[in-house]
C-alpha positions in Angstrom: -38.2 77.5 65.7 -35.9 80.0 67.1 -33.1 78.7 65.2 -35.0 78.9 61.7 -35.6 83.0 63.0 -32.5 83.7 64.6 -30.0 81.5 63.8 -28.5 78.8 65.7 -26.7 80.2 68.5 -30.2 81.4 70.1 -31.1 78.4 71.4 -27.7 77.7 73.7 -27.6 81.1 74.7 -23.8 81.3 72.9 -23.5 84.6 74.0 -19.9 85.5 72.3 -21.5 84.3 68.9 -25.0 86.1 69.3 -23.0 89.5 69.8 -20.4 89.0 66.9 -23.6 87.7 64.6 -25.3 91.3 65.6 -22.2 93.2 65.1 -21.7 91.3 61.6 -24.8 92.2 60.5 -24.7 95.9 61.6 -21.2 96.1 60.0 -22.6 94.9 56.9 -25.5 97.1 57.0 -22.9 99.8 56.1 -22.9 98.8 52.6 -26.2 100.0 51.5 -26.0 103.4 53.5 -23.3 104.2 50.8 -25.7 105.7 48.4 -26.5 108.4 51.0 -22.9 108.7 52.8 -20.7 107.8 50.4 -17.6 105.6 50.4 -16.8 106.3 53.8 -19.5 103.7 54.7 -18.4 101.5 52.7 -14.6 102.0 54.6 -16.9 101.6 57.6 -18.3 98.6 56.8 -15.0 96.9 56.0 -13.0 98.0 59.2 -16.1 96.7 60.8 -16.0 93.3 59.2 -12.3 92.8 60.0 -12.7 93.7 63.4 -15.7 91.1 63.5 -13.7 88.5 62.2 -10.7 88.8 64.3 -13.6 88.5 66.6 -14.3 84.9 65.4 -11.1 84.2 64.5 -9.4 84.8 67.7 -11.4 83.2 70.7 -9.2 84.4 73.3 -10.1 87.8 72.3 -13.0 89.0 74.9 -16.0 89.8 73.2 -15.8 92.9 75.6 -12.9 94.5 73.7 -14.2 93.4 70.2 -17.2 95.5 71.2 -15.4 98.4 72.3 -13.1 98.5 69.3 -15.8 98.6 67.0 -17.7 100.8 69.2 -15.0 103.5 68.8 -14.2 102.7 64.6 -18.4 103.9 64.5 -17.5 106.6 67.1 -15.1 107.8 64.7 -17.1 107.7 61.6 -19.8 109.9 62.8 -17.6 112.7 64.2 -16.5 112.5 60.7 -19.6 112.3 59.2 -20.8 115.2 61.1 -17.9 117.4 61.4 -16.2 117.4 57.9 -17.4 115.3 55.5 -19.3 116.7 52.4 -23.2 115.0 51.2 -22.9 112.3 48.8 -23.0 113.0 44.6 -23.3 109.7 43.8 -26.9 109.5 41.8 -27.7 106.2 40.5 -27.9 106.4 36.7 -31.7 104.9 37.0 -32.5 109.0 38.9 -30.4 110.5 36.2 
């Protein structure tokens, strides 16, 4: 059952996979935020995804520092989101 919810690493407690599955899917999240915060999300979500995947590409990488990297990419896009970037103009063409 578990695996049918969350996928099959649940079950054996694969730790390394569990967290890089989480950060996957927060990284991919990204994508749909574009609409309010423009392309810098979607920017965000790609650096995300690569670091994810270096994640699963690279085993001997801790999961520690794949963590920490992408904790610091998302760091860096809110102080820019916050600081200097401008609200979105994108309006989908169904609003308009």
């Amino acid at each position: 059952m578990h695996s049918c919810i969350a996928g099959p690493f649940i079950p054996g407690w694969h730790w390394r996979q569990i967290w890089l599955g989480v950060l996957m899917a927060t990284s991919i999240h990204f994508f749909l935020w574009f609409f309010v915060h423009g392309w810098s999300m979607v920017v965000l979500g790609i650096v995300c995804m690569v670091i994810v995947t270096m994640g699963y590409i690279f085993t001997g990488i801790p999961v520690s520092v794949i963590c920490i990297a992408d904790a610091m990419v998302k760091l860096i896009c809110g102080i820019y989101l916050l600081f200097i970037a401008k609200p979105s103009k994108y309006i989908p063409n169904v609003i308009k």
